[in-house]
VEXDOVEX-573341 format. One record per residue (C-alpha): x, y, z. Coordinates in Angstrom, 1 decimal, decimal comma. Each point is the difference from the previous one (the first is absolute). Layout:
BEGIN
<node east="X" north="Y" up="Z"/>
...
This chain:
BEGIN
<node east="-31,7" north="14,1" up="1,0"/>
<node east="3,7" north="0,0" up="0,7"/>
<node east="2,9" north="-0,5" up="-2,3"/>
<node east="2,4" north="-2,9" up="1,6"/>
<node east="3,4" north="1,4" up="0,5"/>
<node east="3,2" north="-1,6" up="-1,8"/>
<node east="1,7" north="-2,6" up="2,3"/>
<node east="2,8" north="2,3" up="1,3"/>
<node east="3,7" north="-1,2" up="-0,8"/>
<node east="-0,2" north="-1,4" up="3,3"/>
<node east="-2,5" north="-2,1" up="0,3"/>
<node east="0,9" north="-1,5" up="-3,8"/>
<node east="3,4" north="-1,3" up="1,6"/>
<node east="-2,1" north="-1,7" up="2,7"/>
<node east="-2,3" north="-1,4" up="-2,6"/>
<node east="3,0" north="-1,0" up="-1,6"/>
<node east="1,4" north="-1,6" up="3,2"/>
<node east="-3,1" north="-1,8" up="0,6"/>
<node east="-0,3" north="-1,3" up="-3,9"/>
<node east="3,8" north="-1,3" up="0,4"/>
<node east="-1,1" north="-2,0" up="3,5"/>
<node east="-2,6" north="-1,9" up="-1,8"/>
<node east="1,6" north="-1,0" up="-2,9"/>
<node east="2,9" north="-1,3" up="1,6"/>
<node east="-2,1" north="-1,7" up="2,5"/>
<node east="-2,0" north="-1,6" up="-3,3"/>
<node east="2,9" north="-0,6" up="-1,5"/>
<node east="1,9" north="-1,6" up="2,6"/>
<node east="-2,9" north="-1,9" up="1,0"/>
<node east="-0,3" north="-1,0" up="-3,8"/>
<node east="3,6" north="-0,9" up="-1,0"/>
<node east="1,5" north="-2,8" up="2,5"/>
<node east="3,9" north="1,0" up="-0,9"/>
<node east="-1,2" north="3,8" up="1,3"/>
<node east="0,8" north="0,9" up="3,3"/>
<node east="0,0" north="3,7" up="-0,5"/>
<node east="-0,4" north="1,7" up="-3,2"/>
<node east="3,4" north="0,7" up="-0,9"/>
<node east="0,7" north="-3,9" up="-0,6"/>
<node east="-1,8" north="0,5" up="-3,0"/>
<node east="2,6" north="1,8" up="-1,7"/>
<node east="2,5" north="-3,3" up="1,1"/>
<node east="-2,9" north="-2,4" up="-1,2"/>
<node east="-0,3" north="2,0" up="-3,4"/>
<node east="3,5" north="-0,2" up="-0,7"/>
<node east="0,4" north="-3,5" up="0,4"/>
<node east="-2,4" north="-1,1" up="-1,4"/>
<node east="-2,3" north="-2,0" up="2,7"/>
<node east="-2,8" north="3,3" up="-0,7"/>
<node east="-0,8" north="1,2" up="-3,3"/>
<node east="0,7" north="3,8" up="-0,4"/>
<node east="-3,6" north="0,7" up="-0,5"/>
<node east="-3,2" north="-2,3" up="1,3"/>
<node east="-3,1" north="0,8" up="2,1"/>
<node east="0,1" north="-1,3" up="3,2"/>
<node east="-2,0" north="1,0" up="3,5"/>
<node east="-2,3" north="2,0" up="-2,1"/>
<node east="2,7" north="2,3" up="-1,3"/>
<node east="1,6" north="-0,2" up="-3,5"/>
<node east="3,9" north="0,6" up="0,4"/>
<node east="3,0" north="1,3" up="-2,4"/>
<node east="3,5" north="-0,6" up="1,4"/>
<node east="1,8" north="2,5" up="-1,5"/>
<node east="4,3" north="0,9" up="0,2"/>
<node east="0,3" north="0,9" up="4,0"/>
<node east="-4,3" north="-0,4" up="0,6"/>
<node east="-3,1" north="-1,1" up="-0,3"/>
<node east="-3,4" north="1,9" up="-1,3"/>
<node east="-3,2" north="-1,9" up="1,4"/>
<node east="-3,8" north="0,9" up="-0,8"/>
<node east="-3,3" north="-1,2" up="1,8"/>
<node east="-2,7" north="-0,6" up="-1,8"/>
<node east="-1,5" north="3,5" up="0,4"/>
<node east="2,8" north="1,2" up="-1,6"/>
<node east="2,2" north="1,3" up="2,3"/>
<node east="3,6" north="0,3" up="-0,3"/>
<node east="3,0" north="-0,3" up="2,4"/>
<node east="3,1" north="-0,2" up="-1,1"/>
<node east="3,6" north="-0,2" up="1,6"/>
<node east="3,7" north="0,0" up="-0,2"/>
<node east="1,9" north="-2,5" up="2,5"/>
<node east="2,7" north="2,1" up="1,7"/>
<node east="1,9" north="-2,6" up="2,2"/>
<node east="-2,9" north="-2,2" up="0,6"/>
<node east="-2,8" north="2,5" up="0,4"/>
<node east="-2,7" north="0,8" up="-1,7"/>
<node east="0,6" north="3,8" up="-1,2"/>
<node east="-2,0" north="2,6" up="-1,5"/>
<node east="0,3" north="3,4" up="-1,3"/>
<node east="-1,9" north="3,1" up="-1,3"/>
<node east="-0,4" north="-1,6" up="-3,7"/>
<node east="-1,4" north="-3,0" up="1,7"/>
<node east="-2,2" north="2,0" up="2,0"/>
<node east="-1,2" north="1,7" up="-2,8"/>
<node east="-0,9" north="-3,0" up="-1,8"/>
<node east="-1,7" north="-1,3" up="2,6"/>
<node east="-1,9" north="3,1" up="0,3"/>
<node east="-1,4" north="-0,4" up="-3,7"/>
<node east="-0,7" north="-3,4" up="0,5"/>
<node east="-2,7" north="0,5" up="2,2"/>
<node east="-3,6" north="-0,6" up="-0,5"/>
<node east="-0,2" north="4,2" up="-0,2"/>
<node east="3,6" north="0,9" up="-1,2"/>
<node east="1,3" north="2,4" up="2,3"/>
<node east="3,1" north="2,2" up="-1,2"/>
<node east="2,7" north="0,0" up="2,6"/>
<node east="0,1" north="3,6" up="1,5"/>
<node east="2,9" north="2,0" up="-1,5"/>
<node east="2,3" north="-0,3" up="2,9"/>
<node east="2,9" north="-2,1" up="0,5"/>
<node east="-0,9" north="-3,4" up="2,2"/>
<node east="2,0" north="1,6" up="3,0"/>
<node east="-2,8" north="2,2" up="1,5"/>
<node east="-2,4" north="-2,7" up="-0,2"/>
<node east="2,3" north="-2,6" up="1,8"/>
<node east="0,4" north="2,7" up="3,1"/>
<node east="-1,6" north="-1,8" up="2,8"/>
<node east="0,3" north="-3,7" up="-1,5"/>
<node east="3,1" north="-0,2" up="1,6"/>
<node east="-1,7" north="-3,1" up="2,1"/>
<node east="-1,0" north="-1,2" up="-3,9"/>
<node east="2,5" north="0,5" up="-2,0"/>
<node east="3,8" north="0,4" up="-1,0"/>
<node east="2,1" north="1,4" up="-2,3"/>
<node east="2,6" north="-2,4" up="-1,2"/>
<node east="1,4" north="2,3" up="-2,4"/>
<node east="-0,8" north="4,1" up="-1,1"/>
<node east="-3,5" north="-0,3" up="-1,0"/>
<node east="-0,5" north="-4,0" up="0,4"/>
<node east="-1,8" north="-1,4" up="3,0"/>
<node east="-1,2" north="-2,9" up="1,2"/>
<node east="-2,6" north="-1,4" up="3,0"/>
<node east="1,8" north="-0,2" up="3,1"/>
<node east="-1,8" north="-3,3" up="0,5"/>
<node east="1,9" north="-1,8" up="-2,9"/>
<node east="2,8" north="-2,2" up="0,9"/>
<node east="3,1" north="1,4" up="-1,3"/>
<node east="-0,7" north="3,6" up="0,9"/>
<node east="2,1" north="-0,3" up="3,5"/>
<node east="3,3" north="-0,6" up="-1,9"/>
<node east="-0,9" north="2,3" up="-2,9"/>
<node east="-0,3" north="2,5" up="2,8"/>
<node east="2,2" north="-0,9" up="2,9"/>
């Protein structure tokens, strides 16, 4: 019988990636006002969304510059907005990690060796914050 291996640090922040496509997907399928996640943070604000509901099969938390959603397995994303875009960083990562149906630990290394090669995937709006390159917003954050 053979022990399964820990998800390496890569292949958490492509979990991770995947996780965030469906719940804005659900959410913006979900929420009419929503055209992309980050409008949630405009919606919250002004009241038209409540700062925390379930919606698309997702509970949500609008919280100061983001928004923390869970599926009903348990899973949680969570991300800043950084000029529109849906960001994420190594604390995120990690919490992600633990949320899983087996908690993995994030490996010990900084996110930057396990971004290498997602350059078609992802960005790094600021040192050590990154962001899909498929979400709109990420063209001017980066160009």
């Amino acid at each position: 019988m053979t022990e399964r291996q820990s998800p390496t640090a890569r292949e958490l922040v492509l979990g991770f990636l995947s996780a965030l496509d469906r719940a804005e997907a659900a959410l913006c399928e979900a929420v009419p006002p929503l055209e992309r996640l980050a409008d949630i943070l405009a919606a919250a604000r002004s009241g038209r969304l409540s700062r925390s509901g379930e919606a698309g099969g997702y509970a949500y938390l609008v919280h100061g510059a983001g928004c923390r959603m869970t599926d009903l397995a348990g899973v949680e994303i969570d991300v800043d907005f950084i000029d529109g875009t849906a960001a994420f960083d190594l604390w995120r990562l990690r919490c992600y990690g633990r949320s899983l149906a087996t908690p993995v630990e994030w490996p010990s290394e900084e996110p930057g060796p396990a971004v290498r090669g997602l350059d078609d995937l992802l960005v790094e709006l600021r040192p050590g914050w990154f962001a899909p390159t498929g979400s709109r917003g990420v063209a001017l954050a980066s160009g």
